[in-house]
C-alpha positions, -999 to 999 in steps of 0.1 A, spaced: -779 76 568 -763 54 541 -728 45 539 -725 65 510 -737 98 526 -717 89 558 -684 85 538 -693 121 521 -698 136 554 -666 124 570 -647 137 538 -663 174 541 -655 169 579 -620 163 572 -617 189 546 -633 217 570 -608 205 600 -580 208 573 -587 238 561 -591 251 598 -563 236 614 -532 250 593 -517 216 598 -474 229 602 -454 227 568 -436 203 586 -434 181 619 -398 172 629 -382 200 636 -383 237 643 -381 262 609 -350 289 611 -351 318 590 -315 325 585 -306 361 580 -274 368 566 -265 399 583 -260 415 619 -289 415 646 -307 451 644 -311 457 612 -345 470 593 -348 429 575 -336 415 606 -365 433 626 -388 421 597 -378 387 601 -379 386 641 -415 399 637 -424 372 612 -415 341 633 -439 339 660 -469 350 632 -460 323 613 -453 299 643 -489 303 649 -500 296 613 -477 263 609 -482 253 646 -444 253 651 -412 270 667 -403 295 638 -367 305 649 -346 335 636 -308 330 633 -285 356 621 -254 342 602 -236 375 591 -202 381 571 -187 389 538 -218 410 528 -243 386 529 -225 356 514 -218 332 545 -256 333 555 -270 328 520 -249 299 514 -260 281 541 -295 284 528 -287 277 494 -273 242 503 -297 233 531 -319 208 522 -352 221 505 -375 207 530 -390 243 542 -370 237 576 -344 265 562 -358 299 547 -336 329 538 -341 372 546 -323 389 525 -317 421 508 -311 429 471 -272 426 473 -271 387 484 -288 375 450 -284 406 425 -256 427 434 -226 403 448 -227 382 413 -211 416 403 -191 422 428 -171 388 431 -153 368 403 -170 338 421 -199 330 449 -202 300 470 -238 299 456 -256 303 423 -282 336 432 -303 321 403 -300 283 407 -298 281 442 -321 298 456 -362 296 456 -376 335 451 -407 332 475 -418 368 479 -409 401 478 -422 415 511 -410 453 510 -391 477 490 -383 515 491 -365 537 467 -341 551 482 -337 587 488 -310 610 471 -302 640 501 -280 668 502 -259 685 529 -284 719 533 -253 741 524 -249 723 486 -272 750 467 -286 728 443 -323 720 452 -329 695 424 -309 668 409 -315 683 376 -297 717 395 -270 687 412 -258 678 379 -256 711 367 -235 724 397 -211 689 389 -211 704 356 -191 734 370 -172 720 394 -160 684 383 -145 664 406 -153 688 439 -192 675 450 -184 647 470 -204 619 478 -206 590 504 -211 555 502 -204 518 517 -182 511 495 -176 503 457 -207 485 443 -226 499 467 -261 520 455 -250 552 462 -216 544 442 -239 529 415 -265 558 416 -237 589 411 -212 574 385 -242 563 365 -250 598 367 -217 609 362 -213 587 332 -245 595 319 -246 632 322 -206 636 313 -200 652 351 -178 639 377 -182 636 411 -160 624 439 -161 592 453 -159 588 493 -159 552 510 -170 550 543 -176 516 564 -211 511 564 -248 532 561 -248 549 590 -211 561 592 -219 572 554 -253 593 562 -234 606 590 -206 620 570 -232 637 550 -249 654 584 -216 666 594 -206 678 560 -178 663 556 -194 647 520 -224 664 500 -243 639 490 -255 602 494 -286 579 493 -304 555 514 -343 547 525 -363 573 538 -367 547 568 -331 559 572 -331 594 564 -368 606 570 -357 621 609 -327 640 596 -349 652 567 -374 662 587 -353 681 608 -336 701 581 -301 685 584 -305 669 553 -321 681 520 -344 655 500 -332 659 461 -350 627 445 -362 594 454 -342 562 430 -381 546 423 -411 542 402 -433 564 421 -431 589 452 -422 576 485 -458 576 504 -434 594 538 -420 621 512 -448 625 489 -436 662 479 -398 645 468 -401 637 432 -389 603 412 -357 609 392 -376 598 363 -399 632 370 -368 649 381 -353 636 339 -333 607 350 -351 576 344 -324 557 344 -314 564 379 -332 536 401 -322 526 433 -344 503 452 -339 487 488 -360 453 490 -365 425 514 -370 392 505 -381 358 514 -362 326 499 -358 288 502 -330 264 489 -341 257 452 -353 224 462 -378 230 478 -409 214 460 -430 246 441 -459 238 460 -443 245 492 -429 274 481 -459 289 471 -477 276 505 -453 295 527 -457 325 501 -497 325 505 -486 325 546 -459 350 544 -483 374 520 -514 368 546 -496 380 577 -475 411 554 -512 422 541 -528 421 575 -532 459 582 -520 456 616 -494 441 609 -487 459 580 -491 497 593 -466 480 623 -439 466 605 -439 486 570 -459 515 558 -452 531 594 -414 530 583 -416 547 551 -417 516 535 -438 502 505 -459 469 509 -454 441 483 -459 403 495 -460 393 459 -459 357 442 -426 338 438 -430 341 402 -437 378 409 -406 377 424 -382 357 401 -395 382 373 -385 415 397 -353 398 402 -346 390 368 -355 427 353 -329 443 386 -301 420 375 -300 435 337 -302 467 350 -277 463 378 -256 454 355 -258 483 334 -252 507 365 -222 489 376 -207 488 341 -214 527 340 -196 530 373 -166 511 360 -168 486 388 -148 451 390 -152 417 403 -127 407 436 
């Protein structure tokens, strides 16, 4: 064989070991995925069954390290001013880069410069439910009841800024009804006010809310999306219910510090999307939970992001809310 032909054949050797090998993003040190909330959560199981798939792929320890406080903040800032190397990724939910540059006059991090979108993994619209005793069946048949009573349907949430505060006072200020406004301290103590009747109303994922639905203690009025959740296929959209304007949409989300170099960004995206699309993994970790597959691009994703932000910001300016 001539030396030519022998140099051609060692470069389609290389190129086919390359392309086989899935040589690891990088060498020097394990990867942490930082997620910026409490251990047990639905991102923070995502997450946890993300590192060892993508240990395999890179060849390297992919650790998951929860850094939780001040509704996402502390975590996210650590990723937004790690070094943008690939050794430091970000799970997070909506709130952490859309809704806290809403909800405080100043963050420790810039959602938009900061941070890398990689992909969107998941999203679900969240649900709107009703005590069973509350006689209205619909949301059209909610707002009309409001309509009657103003001020007396109460309604649950996490807190001011949170989506069920954003999804009724939109309402509210939409429609010209009033409903009343009840804090609790978190998702679950707010569904569970609802179960027990002590509120009417809330919203939060069918992952959530699908066994209490199921069992008749709550009553499915609308889901905040685009299009019916595949659990609760029989639960229509508020925009098919008249209320296009009422979204409310649960996503979880890869990121890296904005530093990282694009074509990394869109290597670990291409990795991420492979193992979220693999239908074992897949039926697993997300369509089993009432949740919607998305793995899309990091432009993808900067676009999403950018479309939620203008109309966050319409919601919270219908609900009257202030930065702290």
């Amino acid at each position: 064989m001539t030396i030519p032909r022998l140099v051609a054949a060692a470069v389609l050797l290389l190129a086919s070991f390359a392309a086989h090998a899935q040589p690891a993003i990088i060498a020097s040190r394990p990867v942490r995925i930082i997620v910026p909330y409490p251990p047990g959560g639905g991102i923070d199981v995502l997450a946890r069954a993300l590192a060892p798939e993508l240990s395999t792929t890179w060849g390297q320890p992919v650790l998951v390290e929860n850094i939780a406080g001040a509704g996402g903040i502390i975590g996210t800032e650590k990723v937004a001013a790690a070094p943008g190397d690939g050794h430091t990724l970000l799970m997070a939910t909506n709130p952490a880069v859309v809704g806290n540059r809403f909800l405080f006059k100043s963050l420790p991090y810039d959602p938009d410069k900061g941070l890398a979108p990689v992909s969107l993994i998941l999203q679900s619209g969240q649900m709107a439910v009703a005590h069973p005793s509350v006689s209205a069946n619909t949301l059209k048949e909610l707002v009309e009841l409001a309509r009657r009573a103003p001020g007396k349907i109460a309604y649950s949430s996490y807190g001011n800024g949170s989506q069920p505060h954003l999804f009724f006072e939109s309402i509210a200020k939409r429609e010209g009804v009033e409903f009343l406004h009840v804090p609790y301290k978190g998702i679950a103590p707010a569904t569970t006010a609802v179960i027990a009747g002590e509120v009417m109303l809330t919203i939060a994922s069918p992952n959530q809310l699908g066994a209490q639905v199921k069992a008749g203690r709550l009553k499915p009025l609308a889901i905040g999306a685009t299009t019916r959740s595949r659990e609760f296929p029989a639960v229509p959209t508020t925009a098919e219910a008249g209320y296009p304007y009422a979204l409310s949409m649960i996503w979880y989300g890869m990121f890296a510090p904005a530093t990282t170099p694009p074509a990394l960004v869109e290597r670990i995206s291409r990795d991420v999307g492979a193992i979220a699309r693999r239908p074992d993994f897949a039926e697993k970790q997300i369509t089993s939970r009432g949740l919607d597959l998305v793995a899309n691009t990091p432009a993808e994703f900067a676009a999403a992001i950018r479309a939620e932000v203008v109309s966050t910001g319409e919601m919270i300016k219908a609900a009257g809310v202030k930065p702290e």
